[in-house]
C-alpha atoms as one frame of an Amber mdcrd trajectory, in Angstrom:
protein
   6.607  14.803  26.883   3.568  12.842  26.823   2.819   9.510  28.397  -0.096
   7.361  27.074  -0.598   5.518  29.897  -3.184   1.912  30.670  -3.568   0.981
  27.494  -2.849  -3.166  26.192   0.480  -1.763  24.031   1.133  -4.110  20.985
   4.562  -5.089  20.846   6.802  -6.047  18.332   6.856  -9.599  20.242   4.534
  -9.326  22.704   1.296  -7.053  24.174   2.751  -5.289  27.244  -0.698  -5.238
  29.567  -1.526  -2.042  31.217   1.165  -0.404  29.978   2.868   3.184  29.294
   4.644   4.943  26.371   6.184   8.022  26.541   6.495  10.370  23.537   9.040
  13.075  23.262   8.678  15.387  20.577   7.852  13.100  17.072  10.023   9.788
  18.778   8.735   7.489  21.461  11.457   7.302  24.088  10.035   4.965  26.471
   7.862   1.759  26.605   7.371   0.724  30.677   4.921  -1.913  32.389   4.604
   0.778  35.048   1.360   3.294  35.036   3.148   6.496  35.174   7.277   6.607
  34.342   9.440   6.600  37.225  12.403   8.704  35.370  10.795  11.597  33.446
   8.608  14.005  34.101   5.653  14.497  31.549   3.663  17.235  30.075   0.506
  15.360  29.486  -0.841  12.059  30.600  -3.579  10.321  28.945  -5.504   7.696
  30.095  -5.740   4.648  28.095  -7.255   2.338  29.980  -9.320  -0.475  27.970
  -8.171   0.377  24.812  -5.074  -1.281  22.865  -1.898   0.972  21.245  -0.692
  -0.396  18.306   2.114   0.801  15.607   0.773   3.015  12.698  -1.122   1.462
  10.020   0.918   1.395   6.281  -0.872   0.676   2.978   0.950   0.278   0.201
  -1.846   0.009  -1.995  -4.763   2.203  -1.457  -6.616   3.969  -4.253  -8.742
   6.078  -2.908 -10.686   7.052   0.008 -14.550   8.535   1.161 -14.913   9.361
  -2.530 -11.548  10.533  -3.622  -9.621   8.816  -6.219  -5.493   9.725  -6.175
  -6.287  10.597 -10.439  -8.846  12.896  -9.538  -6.525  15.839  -9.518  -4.230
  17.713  -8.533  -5.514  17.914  -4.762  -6.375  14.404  -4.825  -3.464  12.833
  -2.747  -3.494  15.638  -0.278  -7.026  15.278   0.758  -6.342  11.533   1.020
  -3.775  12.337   3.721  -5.960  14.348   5.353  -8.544  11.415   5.171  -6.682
   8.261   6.257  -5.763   9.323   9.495  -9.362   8.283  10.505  -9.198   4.573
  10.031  -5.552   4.083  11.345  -3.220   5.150   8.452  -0.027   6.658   8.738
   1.622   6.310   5.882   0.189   5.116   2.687   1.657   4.771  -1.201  -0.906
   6.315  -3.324  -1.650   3.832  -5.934  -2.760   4.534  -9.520  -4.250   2.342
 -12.270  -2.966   2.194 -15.807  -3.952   5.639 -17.273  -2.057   8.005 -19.895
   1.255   9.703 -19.728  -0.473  12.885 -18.742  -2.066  11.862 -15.999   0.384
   9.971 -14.244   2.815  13.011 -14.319  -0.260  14.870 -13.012  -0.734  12.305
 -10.249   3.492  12.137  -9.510   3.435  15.657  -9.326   0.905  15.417  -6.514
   2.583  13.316  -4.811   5.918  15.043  -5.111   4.472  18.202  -3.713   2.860
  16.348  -0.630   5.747  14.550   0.127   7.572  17.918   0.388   4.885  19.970
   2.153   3.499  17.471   4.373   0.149  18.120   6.568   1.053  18.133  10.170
  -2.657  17.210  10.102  -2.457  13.835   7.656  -0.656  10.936   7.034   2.810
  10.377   5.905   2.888  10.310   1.814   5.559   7.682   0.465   5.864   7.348
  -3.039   2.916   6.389  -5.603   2.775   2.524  -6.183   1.905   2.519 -10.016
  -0.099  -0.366 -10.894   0.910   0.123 -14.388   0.388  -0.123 -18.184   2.809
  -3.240 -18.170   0.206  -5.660 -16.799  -1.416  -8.858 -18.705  -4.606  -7.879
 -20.192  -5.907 -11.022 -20.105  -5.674 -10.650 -16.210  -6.294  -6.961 -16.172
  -9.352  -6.913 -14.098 -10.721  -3.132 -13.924  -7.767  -1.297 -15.672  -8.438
  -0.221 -18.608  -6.875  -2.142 -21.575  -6.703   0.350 -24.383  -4.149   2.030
 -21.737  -1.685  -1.245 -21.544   1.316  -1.504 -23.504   4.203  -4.233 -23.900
   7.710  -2.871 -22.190  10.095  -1.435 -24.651  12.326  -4.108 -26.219  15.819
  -3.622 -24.571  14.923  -1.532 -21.999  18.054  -2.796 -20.079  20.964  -0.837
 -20.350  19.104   1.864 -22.149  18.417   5.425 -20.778  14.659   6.137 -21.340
  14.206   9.147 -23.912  12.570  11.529 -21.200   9.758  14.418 -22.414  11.477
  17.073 -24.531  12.231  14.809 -27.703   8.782  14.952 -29.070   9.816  14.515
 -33.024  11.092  11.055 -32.314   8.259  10.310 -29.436   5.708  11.416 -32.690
   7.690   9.325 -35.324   6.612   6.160 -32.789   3.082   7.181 -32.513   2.386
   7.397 -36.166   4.315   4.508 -36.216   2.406   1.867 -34.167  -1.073   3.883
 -33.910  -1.093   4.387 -30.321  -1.641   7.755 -28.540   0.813   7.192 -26.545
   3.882   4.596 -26.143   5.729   2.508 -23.446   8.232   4.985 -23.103   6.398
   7.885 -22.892   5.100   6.133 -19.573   8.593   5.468 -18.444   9.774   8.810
 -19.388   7.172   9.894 -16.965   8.232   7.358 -13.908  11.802   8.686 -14.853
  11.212  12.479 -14.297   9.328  11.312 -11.352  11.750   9.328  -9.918  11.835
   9.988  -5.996   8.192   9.805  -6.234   7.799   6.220  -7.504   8.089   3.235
  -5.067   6.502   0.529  -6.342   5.745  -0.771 -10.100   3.309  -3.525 -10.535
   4.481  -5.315 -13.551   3.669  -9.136 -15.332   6.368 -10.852 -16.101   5.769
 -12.888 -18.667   5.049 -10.105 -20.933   7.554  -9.852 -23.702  10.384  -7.960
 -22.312   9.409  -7.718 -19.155  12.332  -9.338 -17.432  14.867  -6.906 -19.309
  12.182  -3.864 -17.671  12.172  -5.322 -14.315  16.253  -5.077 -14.236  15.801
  -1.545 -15.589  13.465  -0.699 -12.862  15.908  -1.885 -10.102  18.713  -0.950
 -11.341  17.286   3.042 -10.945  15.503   2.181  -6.826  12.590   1.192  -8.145
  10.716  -1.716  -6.367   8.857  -4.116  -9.003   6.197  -6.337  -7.928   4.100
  -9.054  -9.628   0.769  -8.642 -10.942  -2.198  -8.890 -12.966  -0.270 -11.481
 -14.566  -0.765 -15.027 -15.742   2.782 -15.875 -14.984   3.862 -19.533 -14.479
   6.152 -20.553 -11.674   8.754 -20.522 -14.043   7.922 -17.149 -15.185   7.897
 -15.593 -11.772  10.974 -17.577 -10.842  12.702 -15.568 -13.664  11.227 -12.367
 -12.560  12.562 -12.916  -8.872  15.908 -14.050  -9.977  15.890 -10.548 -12.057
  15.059  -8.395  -8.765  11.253  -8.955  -8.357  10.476  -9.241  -4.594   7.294
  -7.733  -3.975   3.862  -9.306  -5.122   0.579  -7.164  -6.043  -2.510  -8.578
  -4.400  -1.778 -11.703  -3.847  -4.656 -14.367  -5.118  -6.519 -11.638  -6.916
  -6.009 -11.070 -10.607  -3.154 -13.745 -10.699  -2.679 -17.131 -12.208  -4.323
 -19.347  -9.567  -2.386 -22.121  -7.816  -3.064 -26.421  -8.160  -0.733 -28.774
  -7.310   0.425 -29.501 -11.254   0.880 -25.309 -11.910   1.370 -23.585  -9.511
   1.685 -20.575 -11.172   3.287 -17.204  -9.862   1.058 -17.682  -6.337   3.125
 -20.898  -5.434   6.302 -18.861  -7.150   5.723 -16.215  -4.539   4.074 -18.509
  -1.640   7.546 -20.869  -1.983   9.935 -17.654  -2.263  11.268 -16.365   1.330
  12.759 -13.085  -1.357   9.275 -11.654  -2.072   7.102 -10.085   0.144   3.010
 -10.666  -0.513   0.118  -8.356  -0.697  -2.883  -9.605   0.595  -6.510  -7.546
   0.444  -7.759  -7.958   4.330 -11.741  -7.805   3.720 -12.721 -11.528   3.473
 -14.705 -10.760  -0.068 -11.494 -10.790  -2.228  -9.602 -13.572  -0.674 -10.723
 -16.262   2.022  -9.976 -16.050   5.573  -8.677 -19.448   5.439  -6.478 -18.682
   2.595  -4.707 -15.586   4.286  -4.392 -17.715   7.076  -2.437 -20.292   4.392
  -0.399 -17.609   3.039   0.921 -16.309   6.690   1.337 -19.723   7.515   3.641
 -20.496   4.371   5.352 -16.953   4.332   4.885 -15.780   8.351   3.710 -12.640
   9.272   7.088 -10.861   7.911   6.681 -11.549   4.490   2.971 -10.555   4.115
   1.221  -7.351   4.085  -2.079  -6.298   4.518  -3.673  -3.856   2.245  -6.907
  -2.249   1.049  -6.617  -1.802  -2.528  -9.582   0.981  -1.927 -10.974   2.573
  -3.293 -12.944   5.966  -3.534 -15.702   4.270  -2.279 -13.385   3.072   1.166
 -16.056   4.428   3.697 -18.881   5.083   2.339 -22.458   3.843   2.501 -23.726
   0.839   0.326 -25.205   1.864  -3.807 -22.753   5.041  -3.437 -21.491   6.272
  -6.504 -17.626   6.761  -7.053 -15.041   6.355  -9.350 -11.926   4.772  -9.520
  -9.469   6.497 -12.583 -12.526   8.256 -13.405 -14.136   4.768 -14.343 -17.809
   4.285 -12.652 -18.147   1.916  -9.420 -20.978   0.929  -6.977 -20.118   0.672
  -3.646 -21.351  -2.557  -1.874 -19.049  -5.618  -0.175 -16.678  -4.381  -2.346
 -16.333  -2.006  -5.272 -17.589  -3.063  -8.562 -17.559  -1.703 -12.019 -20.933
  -1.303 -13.926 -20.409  -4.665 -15.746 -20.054  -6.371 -11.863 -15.848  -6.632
 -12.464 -14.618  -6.323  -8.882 -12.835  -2.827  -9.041 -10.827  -2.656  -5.894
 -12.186  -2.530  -2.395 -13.761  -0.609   0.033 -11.726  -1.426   2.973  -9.863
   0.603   5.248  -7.034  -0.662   7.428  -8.451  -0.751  10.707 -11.061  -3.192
   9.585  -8.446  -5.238   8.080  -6.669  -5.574  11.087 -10.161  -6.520  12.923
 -10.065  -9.062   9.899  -7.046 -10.589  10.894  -7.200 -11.402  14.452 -11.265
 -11.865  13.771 -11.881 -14.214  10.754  -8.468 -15.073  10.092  -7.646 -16.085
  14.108  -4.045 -13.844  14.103  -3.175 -12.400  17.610  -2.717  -8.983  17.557
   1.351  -9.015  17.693   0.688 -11.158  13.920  -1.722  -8.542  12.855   0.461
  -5.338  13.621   3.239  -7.445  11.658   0.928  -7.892   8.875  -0.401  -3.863
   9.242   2.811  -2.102   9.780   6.347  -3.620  10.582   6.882  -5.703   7.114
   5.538  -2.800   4.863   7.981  -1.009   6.920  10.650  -3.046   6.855  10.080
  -3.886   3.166   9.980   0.009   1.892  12.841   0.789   4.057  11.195   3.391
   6.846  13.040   3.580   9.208  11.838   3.672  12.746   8.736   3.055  11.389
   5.928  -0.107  11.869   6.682  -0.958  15.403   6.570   0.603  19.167   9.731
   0.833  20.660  12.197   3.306  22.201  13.701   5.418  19.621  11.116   4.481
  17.408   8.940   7.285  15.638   5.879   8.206  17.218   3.461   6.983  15.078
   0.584   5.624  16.855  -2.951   3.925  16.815  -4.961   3.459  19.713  -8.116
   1.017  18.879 -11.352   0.446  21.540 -12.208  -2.976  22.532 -14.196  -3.584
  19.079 -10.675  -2.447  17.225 -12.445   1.311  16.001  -9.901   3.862  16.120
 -10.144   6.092  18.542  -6.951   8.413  18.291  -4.155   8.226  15.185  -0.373
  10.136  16.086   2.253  10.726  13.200   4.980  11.943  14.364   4.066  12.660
  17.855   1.417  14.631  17.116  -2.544  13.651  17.884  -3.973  13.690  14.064
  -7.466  12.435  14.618  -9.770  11.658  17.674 -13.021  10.390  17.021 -15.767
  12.993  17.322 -13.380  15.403  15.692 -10.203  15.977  13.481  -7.357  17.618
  16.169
């Protein structure tokens, strides 16, 4: 056993002062106010003193990292595990943009493999959150629009032809021109189903509400996006299984009090749990501190939506689905489009109880328990016996100093353990 002992421990309803958790094997099986545990005798004891333990970081929606994009290959989503430990992650959804058929097999495949074989020495890999072809391309932002296509007509109650019937998948392309179709992409999510968590849909595409009951009707989670969706639009989309919303703010239909658009659809909606980009350059301080406010901290989850460029120096190069991008505030295309972020999550929990004035019990909400709760881990997002041991401890100025998965030390600063 090992005791992490002194440190301010971040509660799910409270910070315990000067206090001590024990870790036995990958679960943590005791969380005292005392210095060293009276019952149990440990291996290891290390001195925390100064510093503040808080649950694992989870993104949901992270791109890339110190200049790998998940599309770059097939290595990509392993040496983003490897990365993320760094800055606080321990679990993260690798995200995609729209991109061909090919490639997103390529990129599920990826992720199925480093689900299955996971680095004792990374970050927990949960399945890919596809910001997909279905978005609105009038809202599309940095995806590329010559990969977005409508949803299938009648995609409820159908089973999606998967790869193998190439005559008929040929008869479509020569049919409507395109190199590809909307079913060859869901075809691909199909095959790949244990490795798909979250699709990023808008729903007032035609079609789109009969595709969002085909996507939850299989375990799929669908979440609003890149849409110009009115309230009446997203209200639909909720009422048809909806409840998860892709950056909220960015790339949306913005919110007045005559339309308020799917922002006030999913600000007014306890059902759907928000995204929000935690780097003060995509959306304002004050208007995070709105949207916890009008959700609370369990409805609303921090993210990064970054991108290769996430920690890396100013006028570096990247790429984000092999499109260009300048690293600076954020990451921007070479037209100036805003292409994602270069945030990582332990700044955007200095964000939040910085800029946005949360205390640090909000924050970890925000950081880890509600994308835990809300993708069903288990054990996961929160300190507390019989929880797992995954861990952050943060100095004074909220760096990270240590990250444990699974009760195992992952990173230390000055060196990868």
């Amino acid at each position: 056993m090992i005791a992490l002992a002194g440190a301010a421990v971040v509660l799910p309803d409270r910070v315990l002062d000067r206090g001590t958790v024990v870790i036995d094997g990958d679960r943590i099986v005791e969380v005292t106010s005392a210095l060293r545990p009276a019952s149990r005798e440990t291996e290891a004891s290390r001195s925390l003193h100064g510093h503040f333990l808080v649950p694992g970081f989870i993104d949901v929606h992270v791109h890339g990292v110190l200049g790998v994009d998940s599309l770059d290959g097939d290595e990509a989503i392993a040496a983003m595990a490897r990365a993320l430990p760094r800055f606080g992650v321990t679990a993260f959804a690798p995200t995609s943009i729209a991109c061909e058929p090919a490639r997103l097999g390529r990129l599920l495949q990826a992720v199925g493999r480093a689900r299955a074989n996971r680095d004792p020495a990374g970050a927990r890999v949960l399945p890919a959150h596809l910001e997909s072809n279905f978005i609105s391309p009038a809202w599309a932002g940095a995806q590329p629009v010559a990969c977005l296509r409508r949803p299938p007509s009648g995609t409820a109650g159908r089973e999606v032809t998967t790869p193998g019937h190439e005559d008929t998948k040929a008869r479509r392309r020569e049919a409507t021109g395109d190199a590809f179709t909307a079913e060859d992409i869901l075809a691909e999510i199909e095959r790949a189903r244990p490795d798909v968590g979250i699709v990023t849909l808008a729903p007032e595409l035609e079609g789109a509400l009969d595709l969002i009951g085909w996507l939850v009707e299989r375990g799929y989670r669908v979440s609003m996006g890149h849409s110009g969706a009115t309230c009446e639009q997203a209200a639909d989309a909720i009422r048809a299984g909806a409840r998860h919303a892709t950056h909220l703010f960015n790339r949306m239909r913005p919110m007045t009090h005559r339309d308020p658009g799917l922002t006030g659809a999913v600000l007014a909606t306890d059902e759907v749990a928000a995204e929000i980009i935690c780097d003060g350059h995509h959306v304002h301080p004050t208007a995070v501190r709105v949207a916890v406010a009008a959700k609370s901290p369990s409805r609303v989850m921090a993210i990064t939506d970054g991108t290769a460029g996430a920690g890396l120096s100013r006028g570096v190069r990247a790429t984000l689905g092999g499109q260009p991008i300048t690293v600076g505030d954020t990451a921007r295309l070479d037209d100036g489009t805003m292409a994602g972020s270069v945030l990582t999550m332990d700044r955007a929990f200095a964000f939040l109880t910085g800029p946005v004035g949360l205390g640090p019990v909000a924050a970890a909400h925000l950081c880890a328990t509600t994308p835990a709760r809300e993708l069903d881990l288990r054990g996961h997002g929160a300190i507390a016996p019989g929880a797992v041991a995954d861990l952050v401890v943060l100095d004074p100025h909220l760096h990270v100093v240590e990250t444990w998965v699974g009760g195992m030390r992952v990173f230390e600063r000055g060196g990868d353990c």
